[in-house]
py3Dmol code that shows the C-alpha trace and the ligand (Angstrom):
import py3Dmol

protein = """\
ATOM      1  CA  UNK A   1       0.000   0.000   0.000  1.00  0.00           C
ATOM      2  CA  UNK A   2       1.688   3.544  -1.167  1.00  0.00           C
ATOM      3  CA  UNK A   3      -1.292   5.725  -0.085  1.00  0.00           C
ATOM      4  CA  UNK A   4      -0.152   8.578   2.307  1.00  0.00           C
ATOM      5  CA  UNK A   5      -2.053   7.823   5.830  1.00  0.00           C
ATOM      6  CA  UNK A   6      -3.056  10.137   8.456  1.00  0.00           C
ATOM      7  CA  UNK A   7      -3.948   9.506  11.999  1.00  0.00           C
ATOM      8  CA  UNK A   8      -6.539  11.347  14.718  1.00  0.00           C
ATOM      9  CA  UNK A   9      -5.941  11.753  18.553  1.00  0.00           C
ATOM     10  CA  UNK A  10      -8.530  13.293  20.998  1.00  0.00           C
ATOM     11  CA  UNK A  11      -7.066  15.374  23.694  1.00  0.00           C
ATOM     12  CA  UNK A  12      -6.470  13.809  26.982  1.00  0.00           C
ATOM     13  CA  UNK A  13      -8.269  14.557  30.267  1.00  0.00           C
ATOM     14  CA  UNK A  14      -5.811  13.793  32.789  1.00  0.00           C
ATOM     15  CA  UNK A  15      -2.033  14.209  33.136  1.00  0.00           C
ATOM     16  CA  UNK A  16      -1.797  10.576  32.572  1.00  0.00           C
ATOM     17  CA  UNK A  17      -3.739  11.007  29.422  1.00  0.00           C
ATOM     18  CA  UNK A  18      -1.374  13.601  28.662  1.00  0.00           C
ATOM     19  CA  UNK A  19       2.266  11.121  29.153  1.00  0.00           C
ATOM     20  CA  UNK A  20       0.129   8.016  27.298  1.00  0.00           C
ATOM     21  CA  UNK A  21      -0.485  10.285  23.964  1.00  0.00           C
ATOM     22  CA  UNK A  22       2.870  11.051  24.044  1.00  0.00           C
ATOM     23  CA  UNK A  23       4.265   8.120  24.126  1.00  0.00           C
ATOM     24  CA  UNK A  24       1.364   6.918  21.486  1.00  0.00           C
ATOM     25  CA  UNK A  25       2.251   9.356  18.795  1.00  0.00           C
ATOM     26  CA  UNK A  26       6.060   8.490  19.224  1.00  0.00           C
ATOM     27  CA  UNK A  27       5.069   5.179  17.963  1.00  0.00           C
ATOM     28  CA  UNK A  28       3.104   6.122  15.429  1.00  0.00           C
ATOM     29  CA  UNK A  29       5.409   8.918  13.893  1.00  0.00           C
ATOM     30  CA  UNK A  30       7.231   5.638  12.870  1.00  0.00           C
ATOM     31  CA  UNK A  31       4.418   5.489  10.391  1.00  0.00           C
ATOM     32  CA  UNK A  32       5.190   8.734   8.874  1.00  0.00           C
ATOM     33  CA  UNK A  33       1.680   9.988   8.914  1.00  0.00           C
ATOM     34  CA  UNK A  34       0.855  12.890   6.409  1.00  0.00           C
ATOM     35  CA  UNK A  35      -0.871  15.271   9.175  1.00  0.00           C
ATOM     36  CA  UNK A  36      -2.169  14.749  12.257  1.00  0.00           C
ATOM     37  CA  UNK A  37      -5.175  16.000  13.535  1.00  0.00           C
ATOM     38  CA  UNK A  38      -7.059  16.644  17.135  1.00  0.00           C
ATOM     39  CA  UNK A  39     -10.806  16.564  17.771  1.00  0.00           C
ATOM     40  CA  UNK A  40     -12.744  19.620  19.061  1.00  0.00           C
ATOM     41  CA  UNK A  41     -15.081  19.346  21.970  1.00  0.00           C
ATOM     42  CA  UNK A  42     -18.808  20.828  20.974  1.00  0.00           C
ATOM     43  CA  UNK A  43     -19.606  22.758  24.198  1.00  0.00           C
ATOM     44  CA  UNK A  44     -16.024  24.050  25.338  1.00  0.00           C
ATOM     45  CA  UNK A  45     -15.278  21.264  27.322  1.00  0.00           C
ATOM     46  CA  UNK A  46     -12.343  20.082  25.151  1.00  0.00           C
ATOM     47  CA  UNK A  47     -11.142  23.098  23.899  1.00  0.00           C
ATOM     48  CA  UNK A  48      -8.182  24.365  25.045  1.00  0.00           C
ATOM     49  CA  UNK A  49      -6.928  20.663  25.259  1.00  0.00           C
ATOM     50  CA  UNK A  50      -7.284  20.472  20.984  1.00  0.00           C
ATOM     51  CA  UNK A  51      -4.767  23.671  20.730  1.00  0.00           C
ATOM     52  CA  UNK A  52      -2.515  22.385  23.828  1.00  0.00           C
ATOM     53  CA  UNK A  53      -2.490  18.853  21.817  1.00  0.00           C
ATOM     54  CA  UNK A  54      -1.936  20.424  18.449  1.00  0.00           C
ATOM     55  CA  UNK A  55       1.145  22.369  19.822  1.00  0.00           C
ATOM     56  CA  UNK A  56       2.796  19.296  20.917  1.00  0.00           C
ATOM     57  CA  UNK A  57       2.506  17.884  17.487  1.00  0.00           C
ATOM     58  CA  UNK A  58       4.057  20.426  16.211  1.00  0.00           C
ATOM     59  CA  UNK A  59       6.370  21.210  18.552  1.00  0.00           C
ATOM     60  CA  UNK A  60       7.647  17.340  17.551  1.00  0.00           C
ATOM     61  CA  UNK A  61       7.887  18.496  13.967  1.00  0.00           C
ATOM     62  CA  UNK A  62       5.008  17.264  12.559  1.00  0.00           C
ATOM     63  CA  UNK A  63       1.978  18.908  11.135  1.00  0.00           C
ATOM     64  CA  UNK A  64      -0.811  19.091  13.741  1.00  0.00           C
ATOM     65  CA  UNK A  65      -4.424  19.722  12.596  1.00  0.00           C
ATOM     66  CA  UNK A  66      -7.041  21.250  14.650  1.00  0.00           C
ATOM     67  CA  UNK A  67     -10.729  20.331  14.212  1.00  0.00           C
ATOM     68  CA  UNK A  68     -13.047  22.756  15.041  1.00  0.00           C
ATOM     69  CA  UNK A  69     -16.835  22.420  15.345  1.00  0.00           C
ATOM     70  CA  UNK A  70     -19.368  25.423  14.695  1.00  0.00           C
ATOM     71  CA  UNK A  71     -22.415  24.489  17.502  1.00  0.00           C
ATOM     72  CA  UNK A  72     -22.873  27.217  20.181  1.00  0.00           C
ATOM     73  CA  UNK A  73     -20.135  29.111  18.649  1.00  0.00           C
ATOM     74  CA  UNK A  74     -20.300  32.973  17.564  1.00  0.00           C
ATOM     75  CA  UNK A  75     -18.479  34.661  14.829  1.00  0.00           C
ATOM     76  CA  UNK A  76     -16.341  36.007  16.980  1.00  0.00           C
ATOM     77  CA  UNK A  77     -15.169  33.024  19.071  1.00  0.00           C
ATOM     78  CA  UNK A  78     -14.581  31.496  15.870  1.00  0.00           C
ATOM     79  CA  UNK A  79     -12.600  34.406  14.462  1.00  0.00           C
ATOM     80  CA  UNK A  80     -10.334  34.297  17.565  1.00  0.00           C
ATOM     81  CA  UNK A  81      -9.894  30.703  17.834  1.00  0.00           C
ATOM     82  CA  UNK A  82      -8.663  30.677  13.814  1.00  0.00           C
ATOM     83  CA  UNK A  83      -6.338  33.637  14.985  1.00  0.00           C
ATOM     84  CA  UNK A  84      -4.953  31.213  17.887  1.00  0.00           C
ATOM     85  CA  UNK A  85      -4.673  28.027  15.667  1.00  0.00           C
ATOM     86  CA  UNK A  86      -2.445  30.666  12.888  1.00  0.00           C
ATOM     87  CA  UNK A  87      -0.204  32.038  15.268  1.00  0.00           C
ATOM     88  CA  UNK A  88       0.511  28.668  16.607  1.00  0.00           C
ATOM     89  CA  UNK A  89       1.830  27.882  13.373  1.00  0.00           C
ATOM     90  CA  UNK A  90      -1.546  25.553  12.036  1.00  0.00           C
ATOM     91  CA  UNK A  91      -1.579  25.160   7.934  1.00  0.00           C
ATOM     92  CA  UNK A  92      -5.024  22.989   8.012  1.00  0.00           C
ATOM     93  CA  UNK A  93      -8.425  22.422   9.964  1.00  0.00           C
ATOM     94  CA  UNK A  94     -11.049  20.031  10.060  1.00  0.00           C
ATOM     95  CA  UNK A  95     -14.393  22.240  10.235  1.00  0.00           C
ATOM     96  CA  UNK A  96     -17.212  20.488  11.647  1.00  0.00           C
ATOM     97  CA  UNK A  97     -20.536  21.303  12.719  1.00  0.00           C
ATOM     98  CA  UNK A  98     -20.664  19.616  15.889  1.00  0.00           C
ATOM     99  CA  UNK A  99     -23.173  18.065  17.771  1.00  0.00           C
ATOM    100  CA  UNK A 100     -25.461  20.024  20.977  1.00  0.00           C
ATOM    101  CA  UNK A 101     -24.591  17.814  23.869  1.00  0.00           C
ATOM    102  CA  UNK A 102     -28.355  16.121  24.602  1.00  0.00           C
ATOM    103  CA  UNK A 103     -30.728  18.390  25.830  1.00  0.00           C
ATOM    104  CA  UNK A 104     -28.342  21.804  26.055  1.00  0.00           C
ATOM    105  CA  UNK A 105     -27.759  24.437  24.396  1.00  0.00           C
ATOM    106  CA  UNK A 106     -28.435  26.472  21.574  1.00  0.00           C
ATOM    107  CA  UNK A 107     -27.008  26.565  18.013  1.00  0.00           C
ATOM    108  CA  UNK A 108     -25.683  29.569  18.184  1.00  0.00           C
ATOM    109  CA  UNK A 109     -24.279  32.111  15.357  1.00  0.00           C
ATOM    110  CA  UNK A 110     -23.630  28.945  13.151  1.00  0.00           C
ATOM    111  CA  UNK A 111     -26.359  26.025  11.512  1.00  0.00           C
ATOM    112  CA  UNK A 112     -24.359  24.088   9.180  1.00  0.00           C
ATOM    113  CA  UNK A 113     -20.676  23.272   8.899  1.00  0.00           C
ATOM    114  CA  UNK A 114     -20.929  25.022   5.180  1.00  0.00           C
ATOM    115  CA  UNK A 115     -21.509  28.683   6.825  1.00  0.00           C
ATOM    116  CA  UNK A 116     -18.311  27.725   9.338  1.00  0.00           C
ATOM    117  CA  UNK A 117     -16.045  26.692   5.778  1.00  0.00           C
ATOM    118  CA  UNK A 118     -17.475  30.547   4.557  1.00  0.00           C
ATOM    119  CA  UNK A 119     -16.341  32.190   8.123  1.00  0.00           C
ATOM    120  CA  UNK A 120     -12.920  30.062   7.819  1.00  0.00           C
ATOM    121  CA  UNK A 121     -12.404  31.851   4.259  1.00  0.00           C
ATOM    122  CA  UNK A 122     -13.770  35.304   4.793  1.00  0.00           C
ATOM    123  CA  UNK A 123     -11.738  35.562   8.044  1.00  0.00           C
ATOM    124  CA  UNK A 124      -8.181  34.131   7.497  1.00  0.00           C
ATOM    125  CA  UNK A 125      -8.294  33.514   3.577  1.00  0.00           C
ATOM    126  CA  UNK A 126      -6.505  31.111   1.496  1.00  0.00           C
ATOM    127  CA  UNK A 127      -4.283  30.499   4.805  1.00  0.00           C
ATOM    128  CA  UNK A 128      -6.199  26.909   6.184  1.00  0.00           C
ATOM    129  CA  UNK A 129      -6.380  23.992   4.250  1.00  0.00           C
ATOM    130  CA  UNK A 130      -9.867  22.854   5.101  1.00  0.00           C
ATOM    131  CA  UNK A 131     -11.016  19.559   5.797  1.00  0.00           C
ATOM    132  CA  UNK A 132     -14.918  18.644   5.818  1.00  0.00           C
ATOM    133  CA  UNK A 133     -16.849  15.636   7.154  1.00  0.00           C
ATOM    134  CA  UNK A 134     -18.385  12.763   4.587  1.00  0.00           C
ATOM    135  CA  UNK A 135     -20.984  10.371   4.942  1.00  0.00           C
ATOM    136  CA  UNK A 136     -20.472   7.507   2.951  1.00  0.00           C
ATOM    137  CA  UNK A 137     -24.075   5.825   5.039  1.00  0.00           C
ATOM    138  CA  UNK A 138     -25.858   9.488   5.180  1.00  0.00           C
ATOM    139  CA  UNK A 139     -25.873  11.562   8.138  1.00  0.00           C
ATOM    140  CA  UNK A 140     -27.958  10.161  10.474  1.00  0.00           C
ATOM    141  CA  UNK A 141     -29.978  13.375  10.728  1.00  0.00           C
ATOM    142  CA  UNK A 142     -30.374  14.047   7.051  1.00  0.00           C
ATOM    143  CA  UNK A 143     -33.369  13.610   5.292  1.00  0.00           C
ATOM    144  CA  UNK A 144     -32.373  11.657   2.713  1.00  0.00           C
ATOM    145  CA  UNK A 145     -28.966  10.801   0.642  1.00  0.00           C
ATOM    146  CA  UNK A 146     -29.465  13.001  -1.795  1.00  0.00           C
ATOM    147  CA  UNK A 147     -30.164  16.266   0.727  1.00  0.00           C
ATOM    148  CA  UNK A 148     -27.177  15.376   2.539  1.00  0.00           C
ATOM    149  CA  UNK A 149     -25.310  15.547  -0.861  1.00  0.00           C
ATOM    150  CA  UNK A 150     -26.278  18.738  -1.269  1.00  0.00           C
ATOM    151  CA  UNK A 151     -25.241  19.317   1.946  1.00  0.00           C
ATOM    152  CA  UNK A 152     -21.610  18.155   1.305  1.00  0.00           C
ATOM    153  CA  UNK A 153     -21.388  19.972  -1.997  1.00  0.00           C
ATOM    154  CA  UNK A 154     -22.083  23.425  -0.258  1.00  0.00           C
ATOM    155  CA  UNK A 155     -19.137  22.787   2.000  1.00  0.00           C
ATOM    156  CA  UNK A 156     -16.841  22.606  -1.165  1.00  0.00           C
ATOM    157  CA  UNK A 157     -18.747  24.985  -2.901  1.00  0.00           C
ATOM    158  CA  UNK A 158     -17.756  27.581   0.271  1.00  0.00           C
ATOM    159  CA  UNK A 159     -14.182  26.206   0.036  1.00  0.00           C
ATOM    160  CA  UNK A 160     -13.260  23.185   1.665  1.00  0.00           C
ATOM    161  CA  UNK A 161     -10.470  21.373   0.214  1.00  0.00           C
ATOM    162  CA  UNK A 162     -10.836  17.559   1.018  1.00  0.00           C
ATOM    163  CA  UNK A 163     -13.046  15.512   2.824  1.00  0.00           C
ATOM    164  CA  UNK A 164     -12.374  12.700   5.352  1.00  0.00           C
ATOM    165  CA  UNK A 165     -15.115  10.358   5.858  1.00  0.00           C
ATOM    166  CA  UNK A 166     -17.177   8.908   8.850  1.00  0.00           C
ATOM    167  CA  UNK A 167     -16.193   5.165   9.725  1.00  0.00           C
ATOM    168  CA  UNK A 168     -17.603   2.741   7.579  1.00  0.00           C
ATOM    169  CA  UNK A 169     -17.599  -0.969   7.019  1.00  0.00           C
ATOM    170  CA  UNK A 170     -18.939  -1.130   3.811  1.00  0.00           C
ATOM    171  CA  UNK A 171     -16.593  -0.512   0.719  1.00  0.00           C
ATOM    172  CA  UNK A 172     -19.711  -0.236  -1.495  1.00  0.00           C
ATOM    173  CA  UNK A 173     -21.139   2.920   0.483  1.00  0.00           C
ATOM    174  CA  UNK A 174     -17.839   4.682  -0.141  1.00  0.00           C
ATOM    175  CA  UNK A 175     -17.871   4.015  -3.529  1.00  0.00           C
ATOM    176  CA  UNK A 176     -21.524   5.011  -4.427  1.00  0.00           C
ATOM    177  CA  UNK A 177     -20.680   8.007  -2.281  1.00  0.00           C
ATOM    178  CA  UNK A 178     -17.186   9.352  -4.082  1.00  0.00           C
ATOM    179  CA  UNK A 179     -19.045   8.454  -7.728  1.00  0.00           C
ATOM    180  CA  UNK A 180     -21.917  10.670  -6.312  1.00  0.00           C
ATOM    181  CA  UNK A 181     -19.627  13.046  -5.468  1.00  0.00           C
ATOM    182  CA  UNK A 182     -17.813  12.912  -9.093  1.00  0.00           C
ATOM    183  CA  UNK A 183     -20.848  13.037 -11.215  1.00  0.00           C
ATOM    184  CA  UNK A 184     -22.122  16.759  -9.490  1.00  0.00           C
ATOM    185  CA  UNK A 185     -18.828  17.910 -10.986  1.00  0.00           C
ATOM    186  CA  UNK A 186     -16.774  17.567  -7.939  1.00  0.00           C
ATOM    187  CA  UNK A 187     -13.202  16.574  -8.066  1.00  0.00           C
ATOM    188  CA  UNK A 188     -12.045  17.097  -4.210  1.00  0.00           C
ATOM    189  CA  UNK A 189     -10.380  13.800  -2.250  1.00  0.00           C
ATOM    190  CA  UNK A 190     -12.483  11.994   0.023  1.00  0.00           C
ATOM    191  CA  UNK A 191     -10.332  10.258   2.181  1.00  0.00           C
ATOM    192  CA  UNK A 192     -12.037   6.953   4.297  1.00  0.00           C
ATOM    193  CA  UNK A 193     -12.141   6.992   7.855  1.00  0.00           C
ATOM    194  CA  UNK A 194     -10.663   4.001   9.081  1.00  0.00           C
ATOM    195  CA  UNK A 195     -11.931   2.987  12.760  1.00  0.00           C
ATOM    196  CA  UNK A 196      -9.280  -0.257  14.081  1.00  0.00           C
ATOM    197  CA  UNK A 197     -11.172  -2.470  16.162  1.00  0.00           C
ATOM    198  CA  UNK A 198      -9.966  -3.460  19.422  1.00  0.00           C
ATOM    199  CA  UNK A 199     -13.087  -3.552  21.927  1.00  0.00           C
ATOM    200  CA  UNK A 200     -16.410  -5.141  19.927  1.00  0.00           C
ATOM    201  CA  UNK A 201     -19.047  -3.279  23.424  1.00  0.00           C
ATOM    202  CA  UNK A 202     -17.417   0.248  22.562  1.00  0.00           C
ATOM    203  CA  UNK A 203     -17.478  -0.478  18.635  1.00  0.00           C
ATOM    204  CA  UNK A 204     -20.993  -1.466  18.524  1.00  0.00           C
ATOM    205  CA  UNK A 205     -22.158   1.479  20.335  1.00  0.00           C
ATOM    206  CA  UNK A 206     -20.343   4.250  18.673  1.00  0.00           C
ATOM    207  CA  UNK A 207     -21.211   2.533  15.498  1.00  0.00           C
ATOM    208  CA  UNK A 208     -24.724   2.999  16.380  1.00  0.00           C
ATOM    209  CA  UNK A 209     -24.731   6.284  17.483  1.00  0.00           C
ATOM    210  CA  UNK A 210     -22.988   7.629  14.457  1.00  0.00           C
ATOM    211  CA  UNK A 211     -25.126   5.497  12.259  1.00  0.00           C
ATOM    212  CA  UNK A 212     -22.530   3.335  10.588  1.00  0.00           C
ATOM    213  CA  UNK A 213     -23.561  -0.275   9.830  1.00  0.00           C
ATOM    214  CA  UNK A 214     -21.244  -3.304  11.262  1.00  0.00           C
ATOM    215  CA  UNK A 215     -21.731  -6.040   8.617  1.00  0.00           C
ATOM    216  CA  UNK A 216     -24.535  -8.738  10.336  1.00  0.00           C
ATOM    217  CA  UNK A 217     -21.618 -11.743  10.283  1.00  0.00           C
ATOM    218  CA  UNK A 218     -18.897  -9.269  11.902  1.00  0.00           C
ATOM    219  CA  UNK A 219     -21.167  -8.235  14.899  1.00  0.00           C
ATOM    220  CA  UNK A 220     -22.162 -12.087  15.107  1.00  0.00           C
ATOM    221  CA  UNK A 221     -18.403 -13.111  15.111  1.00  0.00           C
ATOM    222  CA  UNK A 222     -17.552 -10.172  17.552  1.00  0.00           C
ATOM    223  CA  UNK A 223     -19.734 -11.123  20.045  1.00  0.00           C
ATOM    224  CA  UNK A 224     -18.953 -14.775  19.829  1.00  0.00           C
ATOM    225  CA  UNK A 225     -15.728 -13.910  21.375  1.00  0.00           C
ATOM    226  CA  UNK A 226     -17.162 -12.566  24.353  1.00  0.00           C
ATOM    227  CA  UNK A 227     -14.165 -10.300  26.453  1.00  0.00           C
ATOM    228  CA  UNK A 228     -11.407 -12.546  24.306  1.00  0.00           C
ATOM    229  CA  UNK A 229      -9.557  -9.492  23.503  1.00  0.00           C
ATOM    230  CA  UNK A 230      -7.052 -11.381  21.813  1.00  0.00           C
ATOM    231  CA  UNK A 231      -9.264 -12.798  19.231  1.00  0.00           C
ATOM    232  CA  UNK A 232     -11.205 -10.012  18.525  1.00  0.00           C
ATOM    233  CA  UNK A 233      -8.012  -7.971  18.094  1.00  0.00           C
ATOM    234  CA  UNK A 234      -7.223 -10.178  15.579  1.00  0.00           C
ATOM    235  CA  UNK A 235      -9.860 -10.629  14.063  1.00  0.00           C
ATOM    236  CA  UNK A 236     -10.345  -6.991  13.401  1.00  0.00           C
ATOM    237  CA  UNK A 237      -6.999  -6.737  12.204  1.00  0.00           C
ATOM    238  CA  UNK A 238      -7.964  -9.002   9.338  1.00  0.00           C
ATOM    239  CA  UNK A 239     -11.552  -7.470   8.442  1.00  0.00           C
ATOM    240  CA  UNK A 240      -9.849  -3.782   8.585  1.00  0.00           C
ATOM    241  CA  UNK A 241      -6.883  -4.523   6.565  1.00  0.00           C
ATOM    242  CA  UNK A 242      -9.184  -5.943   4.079  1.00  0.00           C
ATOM    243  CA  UNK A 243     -11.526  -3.298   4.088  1.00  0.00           C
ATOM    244  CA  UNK A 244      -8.117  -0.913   4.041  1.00  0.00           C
ATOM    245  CA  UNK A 245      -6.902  -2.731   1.187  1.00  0.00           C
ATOM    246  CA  UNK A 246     -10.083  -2.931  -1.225  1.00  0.00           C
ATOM    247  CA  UNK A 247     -10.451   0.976  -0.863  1.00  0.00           C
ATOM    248  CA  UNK A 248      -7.047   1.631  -1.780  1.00  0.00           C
ATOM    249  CA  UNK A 249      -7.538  -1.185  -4.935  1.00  0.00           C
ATOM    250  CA  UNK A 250     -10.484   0.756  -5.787  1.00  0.00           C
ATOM    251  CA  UNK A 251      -8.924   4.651  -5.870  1.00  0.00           C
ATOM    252  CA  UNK A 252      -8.850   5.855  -2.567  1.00  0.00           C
ATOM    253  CA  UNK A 253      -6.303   8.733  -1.985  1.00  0.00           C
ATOM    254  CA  UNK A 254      -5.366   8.408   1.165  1.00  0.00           C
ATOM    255  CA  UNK A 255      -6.580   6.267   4.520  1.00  0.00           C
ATOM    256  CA  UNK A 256      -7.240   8.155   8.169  1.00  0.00           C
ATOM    257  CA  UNK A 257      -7.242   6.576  11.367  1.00  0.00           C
ATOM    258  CA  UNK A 258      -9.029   7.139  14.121  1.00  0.00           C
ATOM    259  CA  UNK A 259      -6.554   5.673  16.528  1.00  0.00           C
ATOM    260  CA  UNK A 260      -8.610   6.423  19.955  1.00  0.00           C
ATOM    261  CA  UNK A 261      -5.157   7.458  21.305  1.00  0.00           C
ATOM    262  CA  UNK A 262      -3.944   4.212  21.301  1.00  0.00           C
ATOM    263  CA  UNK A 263      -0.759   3.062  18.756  1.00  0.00           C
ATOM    264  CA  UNK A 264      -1.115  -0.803  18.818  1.00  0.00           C
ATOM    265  CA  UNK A 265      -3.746  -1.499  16.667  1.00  0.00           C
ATOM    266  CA  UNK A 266      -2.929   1.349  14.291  1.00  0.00           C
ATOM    267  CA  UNK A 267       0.215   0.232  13.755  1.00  0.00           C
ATOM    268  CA  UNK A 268      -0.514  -3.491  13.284  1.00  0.00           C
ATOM    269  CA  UNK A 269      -2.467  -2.480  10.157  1.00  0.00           C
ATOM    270  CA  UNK A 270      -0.344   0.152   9.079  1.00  0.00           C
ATOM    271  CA  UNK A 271       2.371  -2.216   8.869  1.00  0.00           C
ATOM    272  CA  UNK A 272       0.358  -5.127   7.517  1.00  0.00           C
ATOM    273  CA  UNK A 273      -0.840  -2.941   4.764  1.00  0.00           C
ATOM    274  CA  UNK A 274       2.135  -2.095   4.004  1.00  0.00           C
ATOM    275  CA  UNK A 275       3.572  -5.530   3.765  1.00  0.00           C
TER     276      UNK A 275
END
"""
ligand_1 = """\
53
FAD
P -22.975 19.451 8.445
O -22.204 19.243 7.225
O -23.428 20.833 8.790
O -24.250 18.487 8.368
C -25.051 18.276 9.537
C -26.454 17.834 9.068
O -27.125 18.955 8.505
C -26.451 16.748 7.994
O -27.567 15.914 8.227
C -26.633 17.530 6.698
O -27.247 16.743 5.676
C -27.536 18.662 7.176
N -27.377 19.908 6.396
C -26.235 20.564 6.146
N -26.480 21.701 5.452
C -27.826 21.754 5.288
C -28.712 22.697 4.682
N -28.259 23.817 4.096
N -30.043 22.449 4.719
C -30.526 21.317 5.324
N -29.733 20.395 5.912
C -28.404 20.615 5.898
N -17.642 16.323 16.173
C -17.103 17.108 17.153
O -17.849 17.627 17.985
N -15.760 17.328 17.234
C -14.886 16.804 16.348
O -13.683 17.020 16.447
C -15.409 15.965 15.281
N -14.598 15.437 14.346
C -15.132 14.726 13.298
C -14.284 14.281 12.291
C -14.790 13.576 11.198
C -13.845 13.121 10.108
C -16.190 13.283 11.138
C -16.742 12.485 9.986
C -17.043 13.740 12.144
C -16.539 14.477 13.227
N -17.360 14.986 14.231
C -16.825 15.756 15.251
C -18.797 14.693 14.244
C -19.643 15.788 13.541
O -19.530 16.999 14.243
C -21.091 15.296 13.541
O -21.224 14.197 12.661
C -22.134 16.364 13.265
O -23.433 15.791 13.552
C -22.205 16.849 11.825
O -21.131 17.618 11.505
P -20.880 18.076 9.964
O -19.714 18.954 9.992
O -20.883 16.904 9.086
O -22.222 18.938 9.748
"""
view = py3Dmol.view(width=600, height=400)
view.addModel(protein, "pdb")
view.setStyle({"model": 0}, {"cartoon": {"style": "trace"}})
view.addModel(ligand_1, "xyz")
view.setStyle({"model": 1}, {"stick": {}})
view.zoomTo()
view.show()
């Protein structure tokens, strides 16, 4: 595998947290990743911890890559937060809506992730590269696939650069969704989310909430193996790599990891993709 990979950390909670994604990315800048980027916490509560996170990265010499969600945000907080991520020396965001934490909250200055990508490029230019979110299996709030196309094409549309996809399972989805993408005249490169498996409880339940679909015989298997982390470490490693490895057969630019902080299974497939 020669595609260019890039890899996703959350920022830690704890000092502990802190010395563990340290010693995580270490391992993984083995990998050479292309960028690598730090979620955004809807709501403030992550905040600070996304810039203090992205400064390591680059502090280590690598390029670190803020996201940045829009929900309960103003124009101006967002216009100060892009001046914070440029003078720490950030070339590229990941803009994102965001989601109200249940039952708080208001949207604030901002509805959709589009009018964030317009803010980004009316405030700081041509400066940002700008990632957007894809959904290869729909949003789960949109109304239907073809409204949350049109949703997608009015992020590029205000000047997003490149997408990177929600985890999937299903080659198919991503393939239906880039030719979508193709045939309303867009060229930009949607890169797959890749999500390693290494806990099947945790899996099933993000997968749900973010309304991705686990193939029937892969939940089946996963649960056969009960809290046999061994097995099911393994056997993700196989369904992932081969998921990994028909996507990049098939044209994908580039694969992104979601590593959940954690090196070992990222680098297992890393290095078993790459033979
Ligand atoms: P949007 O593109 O605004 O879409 C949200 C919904 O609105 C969709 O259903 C869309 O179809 C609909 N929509 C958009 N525009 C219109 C319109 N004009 N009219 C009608 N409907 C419209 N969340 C975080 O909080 N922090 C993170 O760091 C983070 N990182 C992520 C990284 C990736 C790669 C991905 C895929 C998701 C990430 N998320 C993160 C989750 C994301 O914030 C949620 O999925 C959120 O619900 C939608 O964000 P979006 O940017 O895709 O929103």
């Amino acid at each position: 595998m020669t595609v260019p990979i890039s890899l996703e950390f959350f920022p830690p909670k704890t000092p502990e947290g802190v010395t563990k994604l340290a010693a995580a990315r270490a391992e993984l800048y083995a990998l050479d990743p292309e960028f690598c980027s730090v979620t955004f916490g809807a709501g403030g509560s992550t905040q600070h911890g996304t810039l203090q996170t992205v400064q390591a990265i680059l502090a280590e010499g690598r390029a670190g890559v803020p996201h940045l969600s829009c929900i309960g945000a103003t124009r101006a907080s967002v216009a100060a937060t892009l001046d914070s991520f440029k003078a720490a020396g950030v070339r590229r965001i990941v803009a994102l809506r965001g989601d109200l934490p249940s039952g708080a909250g208001s949207f604030g200055e901002f509805r959709y992730a589009s009018e964030l990508v317009e803010q980004i490029r009316a405030h700081s230019g041509e400066h940002f590269h700008i990632e957007v979110a894809a959904y290869p299996e729909m949003h789960p709030q949109a109304r239907s696939p073809e409204a949350d196309l049109k949703a997608f094409a009015a992020k590029i549309r205000a000047g997003a650069n490149s997408a990177i996809t929600q985890m999937f399972f299903n080659a198919d989805a991503y393939f239906r969704f880039v030719d979508d993408v193709r045939a309303i005249g867009l060229d930009v490169a949607v890169v797959p989310g890749i999500m390693p498996i290494t806990n099947a409880s945790g899996l099933m339940r993000f997968a749900d909430n973010c309304g991705c679909e686990i193939p029937r015989w892969v939940r089946l298997r996963l649960q056969s193996f009960g809290d046999d982390s061994a097995s099911i470490r393994a056997f993700g490693l196989d369904v992932i790599a081969a998921l990994c490895e028909r996507l990049v057969a098939g044209g994908a630019p580039a694969l992104h990891f979601y590593t959940m902080n954690q090196a070992g299974a990222t680098r297992a497939l890393v290095q078993r993709l790459r033979g």
